[in-house]
Backbone as numpy.savetxt, mean C-alpha at the origin, in Angstrom:
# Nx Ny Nz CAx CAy CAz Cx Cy Cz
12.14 31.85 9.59 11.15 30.81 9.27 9.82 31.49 8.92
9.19 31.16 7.86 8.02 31.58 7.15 6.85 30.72 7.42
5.69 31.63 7.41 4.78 30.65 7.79 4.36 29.33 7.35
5.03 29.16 5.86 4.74 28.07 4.96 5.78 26.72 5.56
6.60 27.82 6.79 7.88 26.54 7.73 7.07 26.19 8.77
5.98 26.90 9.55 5.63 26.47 10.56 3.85 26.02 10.67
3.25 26.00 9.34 1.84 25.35 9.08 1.71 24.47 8.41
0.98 24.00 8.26 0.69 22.49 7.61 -1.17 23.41 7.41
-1.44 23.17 5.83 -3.33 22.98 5.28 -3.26 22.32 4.84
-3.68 20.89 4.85 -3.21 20.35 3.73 -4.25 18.71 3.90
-4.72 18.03 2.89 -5.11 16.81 2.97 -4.35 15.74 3.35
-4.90 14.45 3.94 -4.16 13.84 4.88 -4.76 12.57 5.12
-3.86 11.46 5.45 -4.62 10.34 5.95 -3.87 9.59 7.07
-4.49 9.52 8.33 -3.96 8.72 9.36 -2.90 7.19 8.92
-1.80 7.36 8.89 -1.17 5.75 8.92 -1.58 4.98 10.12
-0.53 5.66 11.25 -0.19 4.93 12.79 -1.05 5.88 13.96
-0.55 5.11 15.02 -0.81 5.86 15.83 -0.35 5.46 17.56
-0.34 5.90 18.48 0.39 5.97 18.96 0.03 6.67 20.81
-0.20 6.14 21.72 -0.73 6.72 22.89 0.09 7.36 23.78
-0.06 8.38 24.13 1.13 8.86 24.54 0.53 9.52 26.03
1.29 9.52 26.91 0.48 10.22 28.50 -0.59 9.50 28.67
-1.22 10.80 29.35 -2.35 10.57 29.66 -3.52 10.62 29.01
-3.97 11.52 27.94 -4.91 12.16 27.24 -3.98 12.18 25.43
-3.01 12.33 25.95 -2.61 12.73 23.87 -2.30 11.39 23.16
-2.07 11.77 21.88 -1.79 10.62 21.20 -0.62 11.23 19.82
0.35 10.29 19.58 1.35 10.87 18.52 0.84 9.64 17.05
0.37 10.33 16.07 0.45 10.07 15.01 1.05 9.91 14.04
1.38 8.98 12.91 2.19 9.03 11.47 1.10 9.63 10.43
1.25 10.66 10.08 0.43 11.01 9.17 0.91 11.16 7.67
-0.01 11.05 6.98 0.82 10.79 5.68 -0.36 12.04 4.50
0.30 13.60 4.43 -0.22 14.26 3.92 0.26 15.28 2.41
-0.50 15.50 1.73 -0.19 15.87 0.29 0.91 17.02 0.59
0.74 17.51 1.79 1.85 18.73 1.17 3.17 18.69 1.36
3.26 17.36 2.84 4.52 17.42 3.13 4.85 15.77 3.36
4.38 15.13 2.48 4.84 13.78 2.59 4.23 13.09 4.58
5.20 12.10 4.52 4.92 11.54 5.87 5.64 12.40 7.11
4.96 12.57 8.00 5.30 13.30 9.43 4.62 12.75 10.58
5.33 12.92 11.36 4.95 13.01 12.71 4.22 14.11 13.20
2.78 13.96 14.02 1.82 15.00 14.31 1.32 14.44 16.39
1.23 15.40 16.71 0.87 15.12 18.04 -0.59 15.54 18.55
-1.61 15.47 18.87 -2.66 15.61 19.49 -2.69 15.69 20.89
-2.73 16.98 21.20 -2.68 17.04 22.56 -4.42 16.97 23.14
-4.36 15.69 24.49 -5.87 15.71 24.79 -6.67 15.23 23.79
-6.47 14.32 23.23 -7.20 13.89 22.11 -7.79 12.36 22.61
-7.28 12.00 23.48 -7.99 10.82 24.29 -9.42 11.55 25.44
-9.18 12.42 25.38 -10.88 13.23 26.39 -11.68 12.92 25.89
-12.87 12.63 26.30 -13.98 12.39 26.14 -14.35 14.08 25.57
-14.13 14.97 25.29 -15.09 16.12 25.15 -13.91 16.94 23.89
-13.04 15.75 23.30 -12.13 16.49 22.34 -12.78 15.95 21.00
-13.20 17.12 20.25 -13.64 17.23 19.42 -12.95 16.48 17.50
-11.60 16.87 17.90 -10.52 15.96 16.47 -10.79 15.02 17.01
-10.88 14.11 18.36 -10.76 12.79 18.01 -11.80 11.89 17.38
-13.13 12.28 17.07 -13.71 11.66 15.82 -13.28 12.25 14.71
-12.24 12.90 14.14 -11.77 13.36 12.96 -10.55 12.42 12.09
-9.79 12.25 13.60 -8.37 11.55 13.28 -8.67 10.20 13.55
-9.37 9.32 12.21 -9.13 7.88 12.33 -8.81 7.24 10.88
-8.03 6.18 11.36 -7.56 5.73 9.95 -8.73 5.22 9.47
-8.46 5.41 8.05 -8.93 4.96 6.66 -10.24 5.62 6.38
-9.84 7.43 7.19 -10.23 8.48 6.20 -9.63 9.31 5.69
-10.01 10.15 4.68 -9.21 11.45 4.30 -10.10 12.31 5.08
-8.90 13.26 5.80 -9.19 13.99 6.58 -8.46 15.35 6.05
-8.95 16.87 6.21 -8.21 17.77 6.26 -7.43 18.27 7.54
-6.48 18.63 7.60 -5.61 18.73 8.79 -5.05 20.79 8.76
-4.92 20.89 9.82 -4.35 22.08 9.74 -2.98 21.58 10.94
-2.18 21.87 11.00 -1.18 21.56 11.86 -0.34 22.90 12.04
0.47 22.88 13.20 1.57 23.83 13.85 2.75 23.62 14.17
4.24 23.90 13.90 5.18 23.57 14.02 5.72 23.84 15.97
5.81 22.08 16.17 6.04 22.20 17.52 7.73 22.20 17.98
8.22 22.11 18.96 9.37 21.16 19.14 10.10 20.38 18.72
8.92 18.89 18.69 9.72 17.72 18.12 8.99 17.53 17.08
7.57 17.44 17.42 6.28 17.18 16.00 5.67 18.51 15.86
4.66 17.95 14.69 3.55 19.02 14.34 3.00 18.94 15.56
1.79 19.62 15.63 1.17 19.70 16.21 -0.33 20.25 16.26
-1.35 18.94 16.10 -2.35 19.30 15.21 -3.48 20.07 15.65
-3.76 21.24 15.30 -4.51 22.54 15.24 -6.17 22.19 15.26
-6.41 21.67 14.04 -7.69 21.27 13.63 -7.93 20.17 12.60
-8.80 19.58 12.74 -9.12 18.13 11.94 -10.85 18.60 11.32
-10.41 17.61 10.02 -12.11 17.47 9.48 -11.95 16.84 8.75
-12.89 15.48 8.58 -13.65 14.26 8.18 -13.90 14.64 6.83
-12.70 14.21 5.79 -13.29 14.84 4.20 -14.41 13.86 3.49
-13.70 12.70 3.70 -14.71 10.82 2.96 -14.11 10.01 4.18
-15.23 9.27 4.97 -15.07 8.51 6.16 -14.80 6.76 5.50
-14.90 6.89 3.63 -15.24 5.31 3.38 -15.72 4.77 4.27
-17.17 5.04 4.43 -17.60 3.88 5.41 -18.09 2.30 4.47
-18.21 2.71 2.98 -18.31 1.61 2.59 -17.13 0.31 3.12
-15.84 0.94 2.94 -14.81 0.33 3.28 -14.49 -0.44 4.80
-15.00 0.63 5.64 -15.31 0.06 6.94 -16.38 -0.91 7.61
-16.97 -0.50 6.90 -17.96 -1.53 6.56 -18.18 -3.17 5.74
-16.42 -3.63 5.27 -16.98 -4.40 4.66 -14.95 -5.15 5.41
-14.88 -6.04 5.83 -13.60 -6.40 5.93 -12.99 -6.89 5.28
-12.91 -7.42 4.44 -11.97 -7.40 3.23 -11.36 -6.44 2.82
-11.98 -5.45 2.47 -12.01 -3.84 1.57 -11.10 -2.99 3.18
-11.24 -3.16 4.43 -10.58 -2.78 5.25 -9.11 -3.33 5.33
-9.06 -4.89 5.24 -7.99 -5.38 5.38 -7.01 -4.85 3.87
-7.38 -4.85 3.01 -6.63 -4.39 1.88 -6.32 -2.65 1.98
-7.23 -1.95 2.61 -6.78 -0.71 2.98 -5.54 -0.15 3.88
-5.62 -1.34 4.89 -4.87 -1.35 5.75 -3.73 -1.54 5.24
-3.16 -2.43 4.19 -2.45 -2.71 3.06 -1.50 -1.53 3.01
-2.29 -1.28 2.31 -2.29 0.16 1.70 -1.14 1.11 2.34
-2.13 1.22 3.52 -1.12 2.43 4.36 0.01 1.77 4.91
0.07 0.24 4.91 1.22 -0.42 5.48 2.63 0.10 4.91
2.36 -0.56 3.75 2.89 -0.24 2.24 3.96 1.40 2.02
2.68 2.44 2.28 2.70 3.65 2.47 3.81 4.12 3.58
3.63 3.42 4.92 4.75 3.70 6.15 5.68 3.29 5.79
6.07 2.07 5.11 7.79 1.75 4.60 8.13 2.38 4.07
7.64 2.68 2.57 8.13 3.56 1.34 8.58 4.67 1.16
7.52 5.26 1.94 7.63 6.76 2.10 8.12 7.42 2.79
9.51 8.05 2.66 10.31 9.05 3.31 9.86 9.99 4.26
10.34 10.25 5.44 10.04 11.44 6.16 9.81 12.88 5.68
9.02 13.77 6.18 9.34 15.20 5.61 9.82 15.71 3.87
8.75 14.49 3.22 9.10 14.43 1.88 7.98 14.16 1.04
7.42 15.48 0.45 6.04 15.62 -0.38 6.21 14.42 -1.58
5.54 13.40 -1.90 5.62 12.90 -3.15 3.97 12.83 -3.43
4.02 13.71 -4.27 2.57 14.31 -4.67 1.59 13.52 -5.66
2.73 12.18 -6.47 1.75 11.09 -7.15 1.60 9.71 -6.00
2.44 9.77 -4.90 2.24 8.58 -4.00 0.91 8.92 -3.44
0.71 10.57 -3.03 -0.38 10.56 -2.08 -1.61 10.78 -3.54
-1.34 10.76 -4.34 -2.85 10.80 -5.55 -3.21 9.47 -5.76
-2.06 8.82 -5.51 -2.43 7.23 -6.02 -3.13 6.54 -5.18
-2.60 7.05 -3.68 -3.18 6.09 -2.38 -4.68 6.81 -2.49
-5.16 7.96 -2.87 -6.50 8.98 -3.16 -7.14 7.83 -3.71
-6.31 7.49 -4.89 -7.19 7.25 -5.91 -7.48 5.60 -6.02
-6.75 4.93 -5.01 -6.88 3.68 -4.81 -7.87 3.09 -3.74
-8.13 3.62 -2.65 -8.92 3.99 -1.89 -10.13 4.08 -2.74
-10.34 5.57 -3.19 -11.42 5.42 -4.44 -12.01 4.30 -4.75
-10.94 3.33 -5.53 -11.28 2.31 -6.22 -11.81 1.57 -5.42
-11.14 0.95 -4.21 -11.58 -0.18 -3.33 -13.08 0.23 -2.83
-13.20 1.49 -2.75 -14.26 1.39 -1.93 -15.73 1.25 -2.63
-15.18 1.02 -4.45 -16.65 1.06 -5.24 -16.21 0.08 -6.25
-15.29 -0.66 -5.79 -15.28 -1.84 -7.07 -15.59 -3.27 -5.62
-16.11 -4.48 -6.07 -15.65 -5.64 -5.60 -14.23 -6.23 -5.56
-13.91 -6.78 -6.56 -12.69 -7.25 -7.49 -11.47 -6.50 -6.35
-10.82 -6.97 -5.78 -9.88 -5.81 -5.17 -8.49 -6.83 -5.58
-8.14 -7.05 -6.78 -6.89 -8.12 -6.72 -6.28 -6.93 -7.53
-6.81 -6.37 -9.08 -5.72 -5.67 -9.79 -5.76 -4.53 -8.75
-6.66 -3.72 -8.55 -6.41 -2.83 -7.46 -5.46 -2.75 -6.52
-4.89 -3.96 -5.87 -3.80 -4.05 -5.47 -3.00 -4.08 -6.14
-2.53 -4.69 -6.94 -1.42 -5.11 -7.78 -1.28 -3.48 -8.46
-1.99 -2.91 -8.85 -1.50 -1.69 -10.16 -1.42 -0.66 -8.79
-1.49 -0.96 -7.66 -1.00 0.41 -6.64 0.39 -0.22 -5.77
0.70 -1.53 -6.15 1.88 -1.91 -5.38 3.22 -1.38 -6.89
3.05 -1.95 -8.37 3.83 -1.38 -9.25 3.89 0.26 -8.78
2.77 1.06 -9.14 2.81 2.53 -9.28 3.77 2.87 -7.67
3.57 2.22 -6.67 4.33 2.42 -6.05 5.69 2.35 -5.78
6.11 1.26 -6.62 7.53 0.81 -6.52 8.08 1.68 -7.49
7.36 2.32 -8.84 7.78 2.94 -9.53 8.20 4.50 -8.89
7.36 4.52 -8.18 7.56 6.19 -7.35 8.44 6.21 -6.60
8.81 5.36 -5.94 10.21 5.57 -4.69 10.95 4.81 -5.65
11.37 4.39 -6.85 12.11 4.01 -7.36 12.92 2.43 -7.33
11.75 1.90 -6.76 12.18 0.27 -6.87 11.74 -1.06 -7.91
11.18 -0.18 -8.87 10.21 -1.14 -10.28 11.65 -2.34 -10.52
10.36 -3.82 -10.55 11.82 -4.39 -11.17 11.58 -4.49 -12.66
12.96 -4.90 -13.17 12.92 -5.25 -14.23 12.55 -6.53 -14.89
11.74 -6.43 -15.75 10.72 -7.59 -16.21 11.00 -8.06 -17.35
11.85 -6.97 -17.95 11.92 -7.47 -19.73 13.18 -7.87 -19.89
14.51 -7.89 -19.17 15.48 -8.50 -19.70 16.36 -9.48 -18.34
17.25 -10.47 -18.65 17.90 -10.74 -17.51 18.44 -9.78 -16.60
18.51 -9.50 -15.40 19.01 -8.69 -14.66 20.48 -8.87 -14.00
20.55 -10.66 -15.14 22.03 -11.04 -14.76 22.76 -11.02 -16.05
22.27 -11.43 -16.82 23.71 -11.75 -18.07 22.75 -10.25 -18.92
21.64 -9.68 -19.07 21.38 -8.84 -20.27 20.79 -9.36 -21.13
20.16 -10.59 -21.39 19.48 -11.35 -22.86 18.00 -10.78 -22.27
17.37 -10.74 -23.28 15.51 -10.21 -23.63 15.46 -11.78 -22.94
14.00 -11.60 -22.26 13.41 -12.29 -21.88 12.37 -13.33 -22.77
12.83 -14.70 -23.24 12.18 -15.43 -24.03 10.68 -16.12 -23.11
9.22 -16.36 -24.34 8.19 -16.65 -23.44 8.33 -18.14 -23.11
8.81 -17.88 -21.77 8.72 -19.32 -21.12 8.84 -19.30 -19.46
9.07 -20.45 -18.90 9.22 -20.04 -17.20 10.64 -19.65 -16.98
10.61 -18.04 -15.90 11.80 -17.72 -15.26 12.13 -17.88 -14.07
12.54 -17.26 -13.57 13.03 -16.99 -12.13 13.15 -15.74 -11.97
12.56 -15.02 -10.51 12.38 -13.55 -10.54 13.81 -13.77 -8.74
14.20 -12.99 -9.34 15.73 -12.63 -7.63 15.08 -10.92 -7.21
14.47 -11.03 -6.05 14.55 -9.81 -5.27 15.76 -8.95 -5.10
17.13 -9.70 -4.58 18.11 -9.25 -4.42 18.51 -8.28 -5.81
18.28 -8.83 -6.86 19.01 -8.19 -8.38 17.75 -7.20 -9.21
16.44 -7.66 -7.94 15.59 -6.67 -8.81 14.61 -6.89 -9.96
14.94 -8.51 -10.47 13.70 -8.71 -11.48 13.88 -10.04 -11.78
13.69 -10.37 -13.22 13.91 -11.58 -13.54 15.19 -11.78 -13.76
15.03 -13.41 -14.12 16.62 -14.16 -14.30 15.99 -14.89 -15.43
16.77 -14.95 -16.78 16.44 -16.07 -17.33 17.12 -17.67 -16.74
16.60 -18.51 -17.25 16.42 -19.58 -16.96 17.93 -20.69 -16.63
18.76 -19.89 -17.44 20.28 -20.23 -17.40 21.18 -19.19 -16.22
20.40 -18.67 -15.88 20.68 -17.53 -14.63 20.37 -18.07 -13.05
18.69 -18.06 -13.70 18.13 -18.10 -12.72 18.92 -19.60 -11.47
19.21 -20.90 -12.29 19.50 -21.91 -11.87 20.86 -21.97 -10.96
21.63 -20.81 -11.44 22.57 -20.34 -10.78 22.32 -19.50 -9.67
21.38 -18.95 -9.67 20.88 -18.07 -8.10 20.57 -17.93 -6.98
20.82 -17.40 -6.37 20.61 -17.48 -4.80 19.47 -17.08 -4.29
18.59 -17.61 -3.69 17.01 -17.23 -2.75 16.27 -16.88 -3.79
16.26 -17.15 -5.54 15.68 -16.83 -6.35 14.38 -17.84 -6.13
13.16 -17.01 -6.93 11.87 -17.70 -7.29 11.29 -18.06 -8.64
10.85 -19.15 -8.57 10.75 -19.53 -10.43 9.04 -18.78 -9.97
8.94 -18.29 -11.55 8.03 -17.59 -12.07 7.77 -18.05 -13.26
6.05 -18.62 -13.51 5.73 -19.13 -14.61 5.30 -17.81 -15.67
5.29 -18.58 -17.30 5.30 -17.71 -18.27 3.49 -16.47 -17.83
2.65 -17.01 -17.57 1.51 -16.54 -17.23 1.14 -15.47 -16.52
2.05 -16.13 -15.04 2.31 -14.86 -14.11 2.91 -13.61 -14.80
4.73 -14.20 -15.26 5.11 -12.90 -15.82 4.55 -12.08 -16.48
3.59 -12.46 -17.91 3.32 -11.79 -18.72 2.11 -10.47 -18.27
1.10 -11.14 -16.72 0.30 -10.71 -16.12 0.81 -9.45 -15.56
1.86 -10.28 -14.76 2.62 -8.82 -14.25 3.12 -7.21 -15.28
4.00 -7.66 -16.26 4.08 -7.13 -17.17 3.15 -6.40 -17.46
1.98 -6.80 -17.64 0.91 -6.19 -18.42 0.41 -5.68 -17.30
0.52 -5.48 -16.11 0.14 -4.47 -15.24 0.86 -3.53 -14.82
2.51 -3.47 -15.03 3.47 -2.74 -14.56 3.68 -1.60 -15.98
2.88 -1.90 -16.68 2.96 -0.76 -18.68 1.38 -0.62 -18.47
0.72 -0.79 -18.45 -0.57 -0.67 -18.62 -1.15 0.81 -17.63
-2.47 1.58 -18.08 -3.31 2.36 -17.05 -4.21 1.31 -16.69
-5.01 2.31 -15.20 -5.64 1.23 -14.59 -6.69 1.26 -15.24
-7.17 1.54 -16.40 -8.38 1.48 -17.22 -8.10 0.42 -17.91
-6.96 0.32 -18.21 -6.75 -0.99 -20.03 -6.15 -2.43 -19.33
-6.66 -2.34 -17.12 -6.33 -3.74 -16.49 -7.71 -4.56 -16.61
-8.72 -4.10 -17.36 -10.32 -5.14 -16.96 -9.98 -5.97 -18.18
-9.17 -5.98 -18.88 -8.69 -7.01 -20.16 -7.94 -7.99 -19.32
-7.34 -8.16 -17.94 -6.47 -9.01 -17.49 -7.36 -10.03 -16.30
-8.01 -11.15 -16.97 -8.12 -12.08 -16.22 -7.18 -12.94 -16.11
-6.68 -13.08 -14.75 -5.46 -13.86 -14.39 -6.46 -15.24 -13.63
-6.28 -16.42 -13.81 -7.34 -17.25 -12.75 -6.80 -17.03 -10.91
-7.41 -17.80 -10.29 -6.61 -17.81 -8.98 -5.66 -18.22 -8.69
-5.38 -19.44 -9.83 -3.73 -19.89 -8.90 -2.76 -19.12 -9.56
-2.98 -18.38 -10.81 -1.99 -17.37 -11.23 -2.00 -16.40 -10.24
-3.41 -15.43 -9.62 -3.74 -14.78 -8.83 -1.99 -14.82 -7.58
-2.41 -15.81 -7.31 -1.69 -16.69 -5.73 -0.65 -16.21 -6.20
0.20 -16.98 -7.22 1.14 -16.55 -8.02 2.29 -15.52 -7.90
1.15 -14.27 -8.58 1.47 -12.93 -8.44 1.69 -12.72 -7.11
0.65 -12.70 -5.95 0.62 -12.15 -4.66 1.99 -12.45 -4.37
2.39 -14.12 -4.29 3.37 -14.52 -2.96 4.62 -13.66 -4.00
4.84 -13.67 -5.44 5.86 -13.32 -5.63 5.88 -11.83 -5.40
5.05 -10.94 -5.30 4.81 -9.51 -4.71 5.36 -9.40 -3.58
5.15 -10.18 -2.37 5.32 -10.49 -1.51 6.86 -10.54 -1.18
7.25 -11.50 -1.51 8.55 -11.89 -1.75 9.54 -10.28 -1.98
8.89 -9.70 -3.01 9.84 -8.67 -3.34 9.82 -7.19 -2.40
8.59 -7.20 -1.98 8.29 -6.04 -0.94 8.99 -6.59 0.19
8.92 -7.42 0.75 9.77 -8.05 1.78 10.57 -7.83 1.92
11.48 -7.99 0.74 13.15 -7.88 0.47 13.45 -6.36 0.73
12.80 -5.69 -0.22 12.78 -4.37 -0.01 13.20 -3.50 1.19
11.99 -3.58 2.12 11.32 -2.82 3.12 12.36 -3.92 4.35
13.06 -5.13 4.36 13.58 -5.97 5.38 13.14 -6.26 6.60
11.80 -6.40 6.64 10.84 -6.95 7.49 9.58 -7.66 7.03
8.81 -8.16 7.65 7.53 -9.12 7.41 6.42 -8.07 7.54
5.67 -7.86 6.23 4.58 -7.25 5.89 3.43 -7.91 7.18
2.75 -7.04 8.13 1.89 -7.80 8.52 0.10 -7.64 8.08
-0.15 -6.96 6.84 -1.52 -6.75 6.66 -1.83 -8.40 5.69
-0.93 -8.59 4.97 -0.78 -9.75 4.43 -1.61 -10.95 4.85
-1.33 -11.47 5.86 -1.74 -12.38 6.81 -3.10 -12.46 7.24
-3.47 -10.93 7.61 -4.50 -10.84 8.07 -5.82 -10.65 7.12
-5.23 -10.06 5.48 -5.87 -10.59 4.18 -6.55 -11.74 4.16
-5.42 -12.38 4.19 -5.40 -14.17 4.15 -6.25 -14.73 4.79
-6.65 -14.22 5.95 -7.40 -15.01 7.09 -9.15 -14.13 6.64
-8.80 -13.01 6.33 -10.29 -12.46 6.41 -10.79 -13.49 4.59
-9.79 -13.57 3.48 -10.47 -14.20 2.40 -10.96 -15.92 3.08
-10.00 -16.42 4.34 -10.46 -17.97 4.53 -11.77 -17.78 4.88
-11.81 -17.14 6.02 -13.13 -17.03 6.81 -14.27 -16.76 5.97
-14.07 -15.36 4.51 -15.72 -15.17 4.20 -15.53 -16.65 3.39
-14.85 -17.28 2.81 -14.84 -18.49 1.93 -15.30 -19.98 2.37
-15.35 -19.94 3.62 -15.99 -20.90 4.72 -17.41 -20.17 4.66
-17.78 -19.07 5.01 -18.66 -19.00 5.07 -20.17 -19.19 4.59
-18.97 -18.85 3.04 -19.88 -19.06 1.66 -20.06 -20.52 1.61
-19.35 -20.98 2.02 -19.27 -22.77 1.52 -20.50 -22.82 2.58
-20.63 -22.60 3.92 -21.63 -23.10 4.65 -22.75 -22.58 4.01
-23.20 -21.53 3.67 -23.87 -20.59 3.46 -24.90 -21.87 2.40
-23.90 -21.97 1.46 -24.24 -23.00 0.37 -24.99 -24.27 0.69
-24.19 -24.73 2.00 -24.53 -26.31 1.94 -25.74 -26.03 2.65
-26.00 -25.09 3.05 -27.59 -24.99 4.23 -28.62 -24.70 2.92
């Protein structure tokens, strides 16, 4: 075993985490060189341990790690971008959180995928200096499905083979994309999908994230997109997304707020 078997240098961002004993804590870390791993912090609950202001989610952190037993075992930590804009603003947290949710299903153990961790870089990025956080989601949930290899198919039936004519379909998780309309009616746990949505989607699943400020979708297309996103990550991953929810509740609350805000 070579040292490149038993170190970890490498950039990094807290997923999970995890209390363990008395003082340590076991982490999911999700880093450029070696994909997602398991990392352990020994004494990292002390008051006088120095990584534990290093290791918190929803920063990039540099990590040095050591090959233990069962986990890494982390050496040294440092605070690369703390996004405190992001922490600072809950919305922009709750969609981060997203993020890495997203990130813990997808992503394989002990397995570098070197555009998943540029994208989550570079999405992050985005959230933390744009408002707007809807395509931002949407063009890092495609790029993602495209990377572990679950993109559906948008342009033709995924049941009989005919091109997709512009009108309303039906999108089946189970088969992976759309159904035309003589399909779809035949399908099982399928979702009708209007012409608007699709074409939105479409045009975000071919598109860079530069040529998405041409895509105003309104809100109830917005809605649209989400639940059918939703729907398909679900299927996927075979459990209930829980950052979702808690989206949901942080957009009710500032949206009450504003309404009061208004009527005073």
């Amino acid at each position: 075993m070579n040292d490149n078997d038993r170190l970890i240098n490498s950039e990094a961002y807290v997923i999970t985490q995890t209390d363990y004993g008395e003082a340590d804590r076991l982490y999911t870390i999700f880093s450029r060189r070696n994909g997602k791993i398991k990392a352990f912090a020994r004494g990292i609950r002390k008051s006088k341990s120095r990584k534990a202001g290093h290791l918190q989610s929803l920063s990039l952190i540099h990590l040095m790690l050591a090959k233990g037993k069962n986990f890494w075992v982390v050496t040294q930590a440092d605070t690369l971008n703390p996004y405190s804009s992001i922490k600072n603003d809950l919305a922009k947290t709750a969609n981060a959180f997203y993020i890495f949710e997203l990130i813990d299903h997808f992503a394989p153990e002990n397995e570098p995928i070197l555009s998943l961790f540029q994208l989550a870089k570079e999405t992050l990025d985005r959230i933390e200096r744009e408002s707007d956080l809807f395509l931002i989601i949407k063009f890092f949930e495609f790029r993602l499905l495209k990377s572990t290899g679950y993109m559906p198919n948008l342009g033709t039936c995924v049941q009989c083979g005919e091109k997709i004519l512009p009108q309303d379909q039906y999108f089946s998780a189970e088969q992976g994309g759309v159904l035309c309309p003589k399909c779809g009616l035949k399908g099982y746990a399928v979702r009708k999908i209007s012409l608007p949505a699709l074409r939105y989607l479409r045009f975000i699943q071919r598109s860079s994230y530069n040529e998405l400020e041409k895509a105003k979708p309104t809100k109830e297309i917005q809605h649209e997109m989400e639940s059918l996103m939703l729907y398909y990550l679900t299927y996927i991953t075979e459990k209930a997304l829980n950052t979702p929810a808690f989206i949901h509740q942080v957009e009710k609350t500032t949206k009450k707020k504003r309404n009061d805000d208004q009527g005073n």
